[in-house]
Biopython code that builds the backbone (N, CA, C, O; Angstrom):
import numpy as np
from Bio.PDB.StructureBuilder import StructureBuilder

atoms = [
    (1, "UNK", "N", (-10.226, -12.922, 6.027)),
    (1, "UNK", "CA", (-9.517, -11.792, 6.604)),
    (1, "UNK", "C", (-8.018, -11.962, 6.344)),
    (1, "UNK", "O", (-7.367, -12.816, 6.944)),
    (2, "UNK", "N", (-7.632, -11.366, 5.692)),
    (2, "UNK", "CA", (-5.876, -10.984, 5.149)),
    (2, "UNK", "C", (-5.605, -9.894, 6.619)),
    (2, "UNK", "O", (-6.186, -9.006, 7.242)),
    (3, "UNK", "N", (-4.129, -10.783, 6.634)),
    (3, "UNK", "CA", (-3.047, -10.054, 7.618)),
    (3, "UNK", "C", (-2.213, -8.942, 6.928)),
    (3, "UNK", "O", (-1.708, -8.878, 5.807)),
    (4, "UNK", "N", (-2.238, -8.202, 7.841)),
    (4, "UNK", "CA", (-1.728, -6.769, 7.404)),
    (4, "UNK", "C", (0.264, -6.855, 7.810)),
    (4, "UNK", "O", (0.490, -7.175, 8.977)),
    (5, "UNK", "N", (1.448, -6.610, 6.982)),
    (5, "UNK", "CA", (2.655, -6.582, 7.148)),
    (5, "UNK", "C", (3.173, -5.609, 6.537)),
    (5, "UNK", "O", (2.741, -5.351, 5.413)),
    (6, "UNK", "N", (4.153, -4.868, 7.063)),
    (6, "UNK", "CA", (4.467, -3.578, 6.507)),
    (6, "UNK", "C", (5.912, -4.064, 6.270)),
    (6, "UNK", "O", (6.479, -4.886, 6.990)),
    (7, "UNK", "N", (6.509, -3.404, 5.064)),
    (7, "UNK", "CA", (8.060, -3.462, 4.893)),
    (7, "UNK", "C", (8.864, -2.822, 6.118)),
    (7, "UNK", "O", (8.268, -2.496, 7.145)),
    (8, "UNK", "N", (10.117, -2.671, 5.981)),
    (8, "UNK", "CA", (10.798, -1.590, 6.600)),
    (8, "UNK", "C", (10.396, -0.011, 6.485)),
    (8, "UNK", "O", (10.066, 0.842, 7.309)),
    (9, "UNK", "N", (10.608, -0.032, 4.875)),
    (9, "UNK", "CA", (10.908, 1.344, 3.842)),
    (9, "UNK", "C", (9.293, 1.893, 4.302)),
    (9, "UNK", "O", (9.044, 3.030, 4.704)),
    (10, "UNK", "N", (8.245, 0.720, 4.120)),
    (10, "UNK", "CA", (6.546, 1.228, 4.444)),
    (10, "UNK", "C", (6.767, 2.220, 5.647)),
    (10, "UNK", "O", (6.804, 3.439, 5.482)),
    (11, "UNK", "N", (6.882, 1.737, 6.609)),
    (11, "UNK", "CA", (7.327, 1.810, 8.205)),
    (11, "UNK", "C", (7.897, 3.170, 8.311)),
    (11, "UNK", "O", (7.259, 3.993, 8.968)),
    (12, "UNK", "N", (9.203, 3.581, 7.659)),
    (12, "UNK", "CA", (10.160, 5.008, 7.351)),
    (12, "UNK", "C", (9.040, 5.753, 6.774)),
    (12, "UNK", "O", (8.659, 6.674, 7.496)),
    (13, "UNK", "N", (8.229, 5.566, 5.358)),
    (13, "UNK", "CA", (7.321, 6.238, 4.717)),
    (13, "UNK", "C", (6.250, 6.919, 5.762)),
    (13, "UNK", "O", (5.923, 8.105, 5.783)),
    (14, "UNK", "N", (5.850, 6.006, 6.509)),
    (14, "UNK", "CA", (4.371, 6.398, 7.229)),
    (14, "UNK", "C", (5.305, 7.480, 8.659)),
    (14, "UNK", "O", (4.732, 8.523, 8.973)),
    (15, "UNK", "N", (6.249, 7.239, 9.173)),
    (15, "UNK", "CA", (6.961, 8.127, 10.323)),
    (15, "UNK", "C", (7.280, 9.566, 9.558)),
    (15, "UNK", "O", (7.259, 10.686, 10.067)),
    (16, "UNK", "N", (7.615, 9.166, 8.043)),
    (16, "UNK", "CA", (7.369, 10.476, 7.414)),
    (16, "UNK", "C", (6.759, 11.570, 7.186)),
    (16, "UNK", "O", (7.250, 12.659, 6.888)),
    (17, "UNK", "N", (5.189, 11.153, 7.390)),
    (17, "UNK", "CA", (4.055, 11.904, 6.744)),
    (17, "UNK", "C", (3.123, 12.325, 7.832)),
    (17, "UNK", "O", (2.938, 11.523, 8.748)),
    (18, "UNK", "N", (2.621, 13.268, 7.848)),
    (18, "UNK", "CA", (1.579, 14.219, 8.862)),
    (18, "UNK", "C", (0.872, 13.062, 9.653)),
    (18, "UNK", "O", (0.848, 11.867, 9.362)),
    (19, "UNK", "N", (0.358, 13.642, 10.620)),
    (19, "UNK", "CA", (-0.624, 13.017, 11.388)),
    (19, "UNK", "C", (-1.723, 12.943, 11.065)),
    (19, "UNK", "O", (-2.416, 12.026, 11.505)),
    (20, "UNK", "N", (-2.303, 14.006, 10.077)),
    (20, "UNK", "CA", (-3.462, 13.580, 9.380)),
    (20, "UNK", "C", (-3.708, 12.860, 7.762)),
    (20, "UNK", "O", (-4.728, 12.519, 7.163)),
    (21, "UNK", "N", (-2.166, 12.824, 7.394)),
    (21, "UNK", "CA", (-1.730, 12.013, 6.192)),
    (21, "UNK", "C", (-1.800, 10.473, 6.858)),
    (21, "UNK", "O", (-2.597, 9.627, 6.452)),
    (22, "UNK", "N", (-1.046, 10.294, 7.712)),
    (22, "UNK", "CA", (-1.082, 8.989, 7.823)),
    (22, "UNK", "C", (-2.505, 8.247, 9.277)),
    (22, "UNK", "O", (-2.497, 7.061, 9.608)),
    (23, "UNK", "N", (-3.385, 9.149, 9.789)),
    (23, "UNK", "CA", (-4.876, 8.377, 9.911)),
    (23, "UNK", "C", (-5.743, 8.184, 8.649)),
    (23, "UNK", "O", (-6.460, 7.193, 8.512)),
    (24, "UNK", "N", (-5.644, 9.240, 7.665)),
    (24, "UNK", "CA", (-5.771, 8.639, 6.660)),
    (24, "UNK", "C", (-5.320, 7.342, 6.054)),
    (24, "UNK", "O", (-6.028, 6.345, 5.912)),
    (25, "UNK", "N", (-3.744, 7.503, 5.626)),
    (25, "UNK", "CA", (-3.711, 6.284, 5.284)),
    (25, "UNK", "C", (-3.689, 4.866, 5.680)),
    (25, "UNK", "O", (-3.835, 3.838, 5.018)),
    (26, "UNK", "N", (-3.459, 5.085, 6.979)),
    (26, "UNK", "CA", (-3.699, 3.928, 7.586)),
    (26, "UNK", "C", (-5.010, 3.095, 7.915)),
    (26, "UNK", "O", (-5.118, 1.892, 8.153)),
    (27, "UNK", "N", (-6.251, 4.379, 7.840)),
    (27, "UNK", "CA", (-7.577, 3.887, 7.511)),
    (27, "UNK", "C", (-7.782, 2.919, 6.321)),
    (27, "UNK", "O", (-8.371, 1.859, 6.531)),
    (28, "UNK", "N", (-7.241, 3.284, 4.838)),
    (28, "UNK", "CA", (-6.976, 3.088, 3.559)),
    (28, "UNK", "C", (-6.774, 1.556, 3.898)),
    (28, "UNK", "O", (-7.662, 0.737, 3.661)),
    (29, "UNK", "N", (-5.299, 1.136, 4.586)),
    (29, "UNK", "CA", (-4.480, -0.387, 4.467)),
    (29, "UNK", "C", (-5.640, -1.267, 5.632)),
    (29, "UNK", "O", (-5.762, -2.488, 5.736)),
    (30, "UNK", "N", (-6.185, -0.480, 6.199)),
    (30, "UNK", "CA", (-7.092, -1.534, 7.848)),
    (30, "UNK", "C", (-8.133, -2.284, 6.881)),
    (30, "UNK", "O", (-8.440, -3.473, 6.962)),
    (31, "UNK", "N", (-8.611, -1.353, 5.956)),
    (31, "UNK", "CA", (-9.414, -1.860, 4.688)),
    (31, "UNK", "C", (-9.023, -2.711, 3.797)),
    (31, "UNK", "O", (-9.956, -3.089, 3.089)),
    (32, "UNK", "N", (-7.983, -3.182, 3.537)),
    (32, "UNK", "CA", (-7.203, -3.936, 2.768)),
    (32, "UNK", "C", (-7.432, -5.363, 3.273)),
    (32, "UNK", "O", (-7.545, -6.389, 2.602)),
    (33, "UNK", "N", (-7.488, -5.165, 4.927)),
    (33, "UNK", "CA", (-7.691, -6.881, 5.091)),
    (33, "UNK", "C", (-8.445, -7.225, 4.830)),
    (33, "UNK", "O", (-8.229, -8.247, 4.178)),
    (34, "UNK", "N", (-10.069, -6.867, 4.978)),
    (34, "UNK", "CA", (-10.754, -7.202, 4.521)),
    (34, "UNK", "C", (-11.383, -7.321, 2.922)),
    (34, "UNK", "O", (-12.456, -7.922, 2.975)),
    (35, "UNK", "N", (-11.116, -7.023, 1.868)),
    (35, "UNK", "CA", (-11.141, -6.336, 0.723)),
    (35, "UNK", "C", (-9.655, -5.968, -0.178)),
    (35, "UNK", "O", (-9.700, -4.804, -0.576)),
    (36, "UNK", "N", (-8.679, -6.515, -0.484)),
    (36, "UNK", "CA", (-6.920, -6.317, -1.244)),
    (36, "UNK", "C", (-7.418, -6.063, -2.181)),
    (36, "UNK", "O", (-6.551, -5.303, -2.611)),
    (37, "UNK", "N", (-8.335, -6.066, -3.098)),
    (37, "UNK", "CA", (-8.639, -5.571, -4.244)),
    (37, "UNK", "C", (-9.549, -5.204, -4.405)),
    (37, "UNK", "O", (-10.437, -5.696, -5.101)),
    (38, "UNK", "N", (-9.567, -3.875, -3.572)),
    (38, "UNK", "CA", (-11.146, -3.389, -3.799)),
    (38, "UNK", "C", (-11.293, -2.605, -5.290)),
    (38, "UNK", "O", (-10.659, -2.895, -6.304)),
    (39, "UNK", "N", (-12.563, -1.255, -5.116)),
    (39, "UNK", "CA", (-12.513, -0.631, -6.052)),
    (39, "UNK", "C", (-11.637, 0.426, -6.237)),
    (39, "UNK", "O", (-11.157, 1.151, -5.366)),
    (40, "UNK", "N", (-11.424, 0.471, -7.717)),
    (40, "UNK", "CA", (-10.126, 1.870, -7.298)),
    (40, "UNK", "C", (-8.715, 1.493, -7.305)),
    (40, "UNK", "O", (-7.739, 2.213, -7.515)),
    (41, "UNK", "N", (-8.775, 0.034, -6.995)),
    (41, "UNK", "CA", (-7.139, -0.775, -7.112)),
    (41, "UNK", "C", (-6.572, -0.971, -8.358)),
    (41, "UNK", "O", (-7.453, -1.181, -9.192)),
    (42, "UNK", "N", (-5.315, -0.988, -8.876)),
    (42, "UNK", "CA", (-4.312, -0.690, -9.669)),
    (42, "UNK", "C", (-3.383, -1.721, -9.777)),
    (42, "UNK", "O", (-2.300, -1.503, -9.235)),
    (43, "UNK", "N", (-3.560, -2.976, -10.440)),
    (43, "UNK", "CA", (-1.984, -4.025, -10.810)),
    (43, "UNK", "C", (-1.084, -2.998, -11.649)),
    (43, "UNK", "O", (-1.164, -2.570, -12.800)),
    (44, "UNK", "N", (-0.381, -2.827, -10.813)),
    (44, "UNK", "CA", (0.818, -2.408, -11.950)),
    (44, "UNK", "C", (1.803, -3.266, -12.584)),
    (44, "UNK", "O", (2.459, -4.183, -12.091)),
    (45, "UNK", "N", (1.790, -2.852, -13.644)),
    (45, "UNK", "CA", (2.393, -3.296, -14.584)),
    (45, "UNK", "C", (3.593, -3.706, -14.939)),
    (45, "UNK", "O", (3.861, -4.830, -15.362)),
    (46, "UNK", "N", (4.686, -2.398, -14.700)),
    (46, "UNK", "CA", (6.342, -2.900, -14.748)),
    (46, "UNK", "C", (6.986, -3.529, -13.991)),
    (46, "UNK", "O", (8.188, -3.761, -14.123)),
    (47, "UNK", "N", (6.006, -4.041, -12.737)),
    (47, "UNK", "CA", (6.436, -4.951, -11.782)),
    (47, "UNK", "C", (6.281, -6.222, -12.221)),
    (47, "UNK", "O", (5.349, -6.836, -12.740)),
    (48, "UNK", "N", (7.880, -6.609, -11.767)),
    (48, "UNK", "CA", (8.263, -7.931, -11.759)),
    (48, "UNK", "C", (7.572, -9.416, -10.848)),
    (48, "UNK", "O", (7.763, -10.628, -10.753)),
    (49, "UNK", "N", (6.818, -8.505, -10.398)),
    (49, "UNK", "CA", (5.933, -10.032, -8.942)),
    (49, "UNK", "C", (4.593, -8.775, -9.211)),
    (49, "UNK", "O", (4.697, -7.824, -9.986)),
    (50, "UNK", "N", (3.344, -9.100, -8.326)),
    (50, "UNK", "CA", (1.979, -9.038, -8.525)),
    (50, "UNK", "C", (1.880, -7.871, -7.579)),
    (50, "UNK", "O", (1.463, -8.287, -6.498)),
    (51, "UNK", "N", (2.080, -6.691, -7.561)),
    (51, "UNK", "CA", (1.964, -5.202, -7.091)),
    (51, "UNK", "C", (0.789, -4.717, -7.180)),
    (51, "UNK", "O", (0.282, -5.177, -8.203)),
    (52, "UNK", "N", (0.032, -3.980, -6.612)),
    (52, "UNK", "CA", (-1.188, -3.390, -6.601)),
    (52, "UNK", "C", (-0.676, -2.128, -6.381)),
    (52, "UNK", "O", (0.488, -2.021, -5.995)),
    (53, "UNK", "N", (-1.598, -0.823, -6.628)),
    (53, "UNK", "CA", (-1.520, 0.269, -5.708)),
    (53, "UNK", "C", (-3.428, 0.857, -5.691)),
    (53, "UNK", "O", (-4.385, 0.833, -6.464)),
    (54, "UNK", "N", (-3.160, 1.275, -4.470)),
    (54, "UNK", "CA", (-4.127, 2.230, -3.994)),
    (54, "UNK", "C", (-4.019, 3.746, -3.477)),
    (54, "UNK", "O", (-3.222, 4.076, -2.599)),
    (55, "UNK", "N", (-5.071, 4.805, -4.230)),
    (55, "UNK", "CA", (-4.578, 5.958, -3.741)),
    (55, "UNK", "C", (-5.502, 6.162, -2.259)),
    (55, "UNK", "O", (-6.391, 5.455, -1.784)),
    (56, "UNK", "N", (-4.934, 7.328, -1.808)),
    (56, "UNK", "CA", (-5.479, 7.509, -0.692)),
    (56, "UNK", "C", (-5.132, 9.344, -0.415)),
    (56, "UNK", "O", (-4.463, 9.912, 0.447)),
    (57, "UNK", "N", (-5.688, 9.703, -1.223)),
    (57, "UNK", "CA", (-5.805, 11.706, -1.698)),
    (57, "UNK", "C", (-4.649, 11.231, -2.323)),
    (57, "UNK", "O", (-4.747, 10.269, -3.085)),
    (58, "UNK", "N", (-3.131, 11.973, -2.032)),
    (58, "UNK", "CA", (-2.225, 12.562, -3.024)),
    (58, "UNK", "C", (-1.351, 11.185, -2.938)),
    (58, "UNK", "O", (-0.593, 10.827, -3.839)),
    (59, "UNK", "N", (-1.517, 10.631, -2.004)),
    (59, "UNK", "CA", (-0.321, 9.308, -1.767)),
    (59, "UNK", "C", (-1.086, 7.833, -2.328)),
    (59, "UNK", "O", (-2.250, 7.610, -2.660)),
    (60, "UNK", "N", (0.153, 6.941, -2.266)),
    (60, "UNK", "CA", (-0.183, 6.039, -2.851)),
    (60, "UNK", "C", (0.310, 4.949, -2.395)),
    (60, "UNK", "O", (1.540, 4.951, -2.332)),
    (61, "UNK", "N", (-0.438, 3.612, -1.907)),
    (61, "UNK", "CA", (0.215, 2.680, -1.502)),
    (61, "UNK", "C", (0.666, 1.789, -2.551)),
    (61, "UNK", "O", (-0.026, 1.566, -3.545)),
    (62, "UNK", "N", (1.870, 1.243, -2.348)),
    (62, "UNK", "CA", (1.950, 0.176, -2.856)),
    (62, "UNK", "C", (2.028, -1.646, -2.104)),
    (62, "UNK", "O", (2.610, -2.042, -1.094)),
    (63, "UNK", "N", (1.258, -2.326, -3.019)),
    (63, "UNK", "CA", (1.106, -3.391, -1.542)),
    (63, "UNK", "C", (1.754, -5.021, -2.746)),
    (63, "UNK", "O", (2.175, -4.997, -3.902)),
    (64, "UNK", "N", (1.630, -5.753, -2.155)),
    (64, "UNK", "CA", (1.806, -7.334, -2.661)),
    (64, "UNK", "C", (0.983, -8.197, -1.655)),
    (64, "UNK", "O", (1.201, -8.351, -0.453)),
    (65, "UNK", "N", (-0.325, -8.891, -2.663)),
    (65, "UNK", "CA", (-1.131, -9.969, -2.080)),
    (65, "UNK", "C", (-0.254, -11.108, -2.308)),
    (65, "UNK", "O", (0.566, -11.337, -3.197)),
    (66, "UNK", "N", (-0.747, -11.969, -0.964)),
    (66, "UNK", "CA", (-0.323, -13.404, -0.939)),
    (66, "UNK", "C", (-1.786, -13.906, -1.012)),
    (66, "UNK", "O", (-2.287, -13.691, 0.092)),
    (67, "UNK", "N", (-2.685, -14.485, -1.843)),
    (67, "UNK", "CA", (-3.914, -15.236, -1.635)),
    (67, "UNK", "C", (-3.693, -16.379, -1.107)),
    (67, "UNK", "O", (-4.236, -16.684, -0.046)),
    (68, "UNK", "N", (-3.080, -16.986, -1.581)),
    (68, "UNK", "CA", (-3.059, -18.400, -0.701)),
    (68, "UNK", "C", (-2.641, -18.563, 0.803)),
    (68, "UNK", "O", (-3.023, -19.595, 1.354)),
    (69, "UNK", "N", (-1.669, -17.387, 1.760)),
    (69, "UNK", "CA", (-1.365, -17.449, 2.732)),
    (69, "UNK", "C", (-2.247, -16.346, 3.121)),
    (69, "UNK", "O", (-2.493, -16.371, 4.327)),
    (70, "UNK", "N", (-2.723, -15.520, 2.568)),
    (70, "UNK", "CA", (-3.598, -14.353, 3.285)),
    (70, "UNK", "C", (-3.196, -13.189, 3.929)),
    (70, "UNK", "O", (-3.633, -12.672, 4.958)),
    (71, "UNK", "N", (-1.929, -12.707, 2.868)),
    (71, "UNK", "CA", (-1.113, -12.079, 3.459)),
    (71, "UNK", "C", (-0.810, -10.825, 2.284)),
    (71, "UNK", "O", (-0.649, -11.056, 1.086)),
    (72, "UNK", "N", (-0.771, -9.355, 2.962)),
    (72, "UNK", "CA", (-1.036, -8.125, 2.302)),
    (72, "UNK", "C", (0.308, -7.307, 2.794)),
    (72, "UNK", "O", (0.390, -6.537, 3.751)),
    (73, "UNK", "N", (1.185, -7.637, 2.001)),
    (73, "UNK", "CA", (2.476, -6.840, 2.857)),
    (73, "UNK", "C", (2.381, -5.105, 1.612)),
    (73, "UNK", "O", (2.118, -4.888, 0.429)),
    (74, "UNK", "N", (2.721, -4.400, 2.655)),
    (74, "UNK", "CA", (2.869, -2.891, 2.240)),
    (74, "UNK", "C", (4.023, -2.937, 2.161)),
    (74, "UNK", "O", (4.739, -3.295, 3.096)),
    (75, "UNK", "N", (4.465, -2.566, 0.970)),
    (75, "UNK", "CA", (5.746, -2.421, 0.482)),
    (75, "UNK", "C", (6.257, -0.310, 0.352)),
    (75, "UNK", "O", (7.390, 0.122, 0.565)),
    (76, "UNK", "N", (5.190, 0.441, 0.014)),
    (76, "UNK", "CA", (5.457, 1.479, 0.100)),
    (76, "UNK", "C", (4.312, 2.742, 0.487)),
    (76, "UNK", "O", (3.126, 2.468, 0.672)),
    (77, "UNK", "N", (4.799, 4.032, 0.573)),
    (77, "UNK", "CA", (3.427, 4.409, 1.117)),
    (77, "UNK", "C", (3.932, 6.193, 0.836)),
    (77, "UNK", "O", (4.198, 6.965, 1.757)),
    (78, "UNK", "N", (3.969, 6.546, -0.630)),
    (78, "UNK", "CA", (4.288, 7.941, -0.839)),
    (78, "UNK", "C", (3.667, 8.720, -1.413)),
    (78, "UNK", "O", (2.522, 8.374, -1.705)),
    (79, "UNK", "N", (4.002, 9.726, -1.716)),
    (79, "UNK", "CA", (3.669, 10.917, -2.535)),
    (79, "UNK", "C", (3.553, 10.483, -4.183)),
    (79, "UNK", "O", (4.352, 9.758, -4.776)),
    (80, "UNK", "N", (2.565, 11.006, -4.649)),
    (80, "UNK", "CA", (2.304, 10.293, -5.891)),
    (80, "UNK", "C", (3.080, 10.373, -6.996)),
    (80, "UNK", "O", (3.030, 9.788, -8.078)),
    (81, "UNK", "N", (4.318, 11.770, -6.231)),
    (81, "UNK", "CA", (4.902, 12.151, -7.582)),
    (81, "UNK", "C", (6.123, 11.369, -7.095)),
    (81, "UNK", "O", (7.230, 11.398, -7.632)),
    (82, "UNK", "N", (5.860, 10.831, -6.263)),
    (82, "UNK", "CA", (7.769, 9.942, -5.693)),
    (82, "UNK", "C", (7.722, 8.321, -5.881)),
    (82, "UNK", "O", (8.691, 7.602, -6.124)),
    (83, "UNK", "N", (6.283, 7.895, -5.703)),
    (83, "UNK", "CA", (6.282, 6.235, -5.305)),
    (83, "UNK", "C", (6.386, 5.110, -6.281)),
    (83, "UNK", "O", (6.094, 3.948, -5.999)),
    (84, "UNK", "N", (6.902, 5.593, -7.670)),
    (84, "UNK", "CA", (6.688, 4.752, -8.851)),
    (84, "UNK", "C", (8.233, 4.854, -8.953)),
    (84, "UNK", "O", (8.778, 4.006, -9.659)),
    (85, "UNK", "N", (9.219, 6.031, -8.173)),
    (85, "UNK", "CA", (10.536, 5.800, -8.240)),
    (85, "UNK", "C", (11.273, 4.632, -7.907)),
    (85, "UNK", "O", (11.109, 4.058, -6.831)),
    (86, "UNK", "N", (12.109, 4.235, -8.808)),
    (86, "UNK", "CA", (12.768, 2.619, -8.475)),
    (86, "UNK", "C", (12.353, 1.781, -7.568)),
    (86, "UNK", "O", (12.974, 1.601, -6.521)),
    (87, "UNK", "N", (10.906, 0.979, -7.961)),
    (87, "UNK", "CA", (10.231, -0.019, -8.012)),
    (87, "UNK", "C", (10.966, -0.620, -8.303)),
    (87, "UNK", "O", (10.745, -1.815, -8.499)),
]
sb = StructureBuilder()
sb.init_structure("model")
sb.init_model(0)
sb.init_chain("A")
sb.init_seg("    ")
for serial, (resi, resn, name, xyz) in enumerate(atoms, 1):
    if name == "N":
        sb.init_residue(resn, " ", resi, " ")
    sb.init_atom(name, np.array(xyz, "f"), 0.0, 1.0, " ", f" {name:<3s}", serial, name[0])
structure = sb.get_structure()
């Protein structure tokens, strides 16, 4: 079981978004502890450290696994056409 940690910016993102945008997505990350790389998950690429994303309808998380400490910090949590902006 991986611990769930949200950035700041995550935190601003999710106060952002509907009430039924974010039970959604927050369903999406509760799943993460159990499972950080499920199906459907995304290493991206132009990142400089080990980034994943997951969609969740139009938004998209972006997260960073720690395997060895067990630790899943959410780094972002946007609109699909915004969240790849200055990574």
């Amino acid at each position: 079981m991986y611990e769930i940690i949200f950035d700041k910016s995550a935190e601003r993102d999710l106060n952002n978004l509907s009430a039924e945008v974010t039970r959604r997505v927050i369903k999406t990350i509760s799943k993460l502890a159990d499972d950080p790389k499920p199906l459907g998950v995304k290493k991206l690429q132009a990142a400089n450290e080990n980034l994943y994303r997951i969609r969740s309808g139009d938004y998209r998380i972006i997260y960073a696994v720690a395997d060895e400490i067990k630790i899943v910090n959410i780094r972002r949590v946007r609109h699909r056409k915004d969240v790849y902006r200055n990574l």
